[in-house]
PLY file of the C-alpha trace (Angstrom):
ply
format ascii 1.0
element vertex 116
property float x
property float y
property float z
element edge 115
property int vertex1
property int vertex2
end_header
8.75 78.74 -26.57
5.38 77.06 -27.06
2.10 79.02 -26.96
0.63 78.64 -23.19
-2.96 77.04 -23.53
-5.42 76.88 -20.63
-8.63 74.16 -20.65
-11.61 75.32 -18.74
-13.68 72.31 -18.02
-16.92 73.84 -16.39
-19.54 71.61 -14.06
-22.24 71.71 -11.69
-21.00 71.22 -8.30
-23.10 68.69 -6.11
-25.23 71.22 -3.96
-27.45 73.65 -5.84
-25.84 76.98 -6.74
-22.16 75.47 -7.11
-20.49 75.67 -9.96
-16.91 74.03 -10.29
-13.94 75.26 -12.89
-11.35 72.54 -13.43
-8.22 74.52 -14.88
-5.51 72.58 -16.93
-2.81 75.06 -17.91
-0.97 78.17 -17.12
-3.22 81.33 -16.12
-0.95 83.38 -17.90
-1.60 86.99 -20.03
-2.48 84.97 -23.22
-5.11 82.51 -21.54
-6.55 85.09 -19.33
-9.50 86.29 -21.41
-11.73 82.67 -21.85
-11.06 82.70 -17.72
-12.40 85.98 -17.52
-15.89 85.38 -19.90
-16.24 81.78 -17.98
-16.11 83.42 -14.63
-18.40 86.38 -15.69
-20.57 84.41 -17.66
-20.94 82.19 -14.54
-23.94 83.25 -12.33
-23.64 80.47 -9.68
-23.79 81.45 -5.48
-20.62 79.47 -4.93
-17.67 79.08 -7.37
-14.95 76.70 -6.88
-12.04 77.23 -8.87
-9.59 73.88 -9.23
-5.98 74.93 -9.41
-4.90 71.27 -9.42
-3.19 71.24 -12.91
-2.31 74.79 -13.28
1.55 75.10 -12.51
1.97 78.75 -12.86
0.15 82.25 -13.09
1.93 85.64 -14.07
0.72 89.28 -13.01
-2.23 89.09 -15.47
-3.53 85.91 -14.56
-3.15 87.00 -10.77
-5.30 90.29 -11.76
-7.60 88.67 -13.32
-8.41 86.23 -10.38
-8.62 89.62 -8.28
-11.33 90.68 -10.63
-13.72 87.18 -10.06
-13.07 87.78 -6.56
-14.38 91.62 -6.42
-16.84 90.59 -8.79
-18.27 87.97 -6.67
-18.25 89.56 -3.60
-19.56 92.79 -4.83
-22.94 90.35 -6.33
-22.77 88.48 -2.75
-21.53 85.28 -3.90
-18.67 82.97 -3.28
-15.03 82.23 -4.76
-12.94 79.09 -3.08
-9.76 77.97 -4.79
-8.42 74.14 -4.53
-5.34 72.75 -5.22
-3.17 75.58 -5.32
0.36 74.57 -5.74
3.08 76.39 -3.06
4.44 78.16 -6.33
1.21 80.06 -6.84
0.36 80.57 -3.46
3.54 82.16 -2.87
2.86 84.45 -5.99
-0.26 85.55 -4.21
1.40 86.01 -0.94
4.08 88.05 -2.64
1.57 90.32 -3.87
-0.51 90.82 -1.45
-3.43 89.06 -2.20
-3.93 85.80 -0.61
-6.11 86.97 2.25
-8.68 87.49 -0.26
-9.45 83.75 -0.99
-10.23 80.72 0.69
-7.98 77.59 0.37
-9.02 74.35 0.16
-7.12 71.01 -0.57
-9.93 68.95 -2.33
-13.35 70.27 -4.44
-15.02 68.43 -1.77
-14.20 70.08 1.25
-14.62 73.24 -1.02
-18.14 72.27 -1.80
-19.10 71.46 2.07
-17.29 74.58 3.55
-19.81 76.57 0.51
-23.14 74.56 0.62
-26.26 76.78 0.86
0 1
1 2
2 3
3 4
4 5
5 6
6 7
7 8
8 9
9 10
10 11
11 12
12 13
13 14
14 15
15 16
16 17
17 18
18 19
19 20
20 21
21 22
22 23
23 24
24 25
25 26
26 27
27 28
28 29
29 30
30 31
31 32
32 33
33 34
34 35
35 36
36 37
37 38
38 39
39 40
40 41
41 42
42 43
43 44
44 45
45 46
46 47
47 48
48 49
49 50
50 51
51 52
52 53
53 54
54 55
55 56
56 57
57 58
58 59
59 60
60 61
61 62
62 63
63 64
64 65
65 66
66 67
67 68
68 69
69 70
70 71
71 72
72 73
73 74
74 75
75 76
76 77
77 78
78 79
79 80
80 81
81 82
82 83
83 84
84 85
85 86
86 87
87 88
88 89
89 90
90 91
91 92
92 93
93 94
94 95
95 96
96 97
97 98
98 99
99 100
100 101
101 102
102 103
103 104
104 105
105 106
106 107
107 108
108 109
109 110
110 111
111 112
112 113
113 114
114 115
C-alpha cells in the first residue's frame, strides 16, 4: 500500500486576517502532524481550510481537525471548511462532529461569509 502524503499549500486570503490552506491528500494518522504545526503555527482571524482534493480522513485526521477548531475558538478566531466531499462529511456526521464547522462550497463564499 503506498505511503499516504498530504501537500499543504498555505496563502493569504483576499481580506486582511484570512489565511487559506489548500489540502491535496488524505488527512490520515501519518499526515496529521505538518496539519497540526500549519494550523497552530497559523495566527490568522479567519482560516479557511480547502478540502477540495482531500478524498478521505480517518479518526486521527478527524481529531486533529477537532483540535484547530477548539483551538480557534478558544483564541476567538474562525475555522470554515470548503469543498468537503459527501464521504468526509458523512465521517463527521457519523461522529458527531459536523455541527462544529461551517461548510462552504467555494473559498470565495468562505472568504465573504468570514471578512472582518
Amino acid at each position: 500500500m503506498p505511503q499516504d502524503s498530504l501537500r499543504i499549500e498555505d496563502q493569504p486570503g483576499t481580506q486582511p486576517g484570512q489565511r487559506i490552506l489548500r489540502l491535496d491528500g488524505a488527512l490520515v494518522m501519518t499526515t496529521m502532524f505538518e496539519f497540526q504545526a500549519t494550523v497552530r503555527a497559523d495566527k490568522s482571524q479567519a482560516l479557511i481550510i480547502d478540502f477540495t482534493n482531500v478524498p478521505y480522513v480517518d479518526s486521527a485526521g478527524i481529531g486533529a481537525l477537532v483540535g484547530a477548531y477548539v483551538t480557534r475558538q478558544n483564541g476567538g478566531r474562525s475555522l470554515a471548511l470548503v469543498g468537503v466531499s459527501e464521504r468526509i462529511h458523512n465521517a463527521l456526521k457519523v461522529t458527531h462532529v459536523e455541527q462544529f464547522f461551517r461548510f462552504f462550497d467555494s473559498v470565495s463564499a468562505a472568504e465573504e461569509a468570514t471578512a472582518a
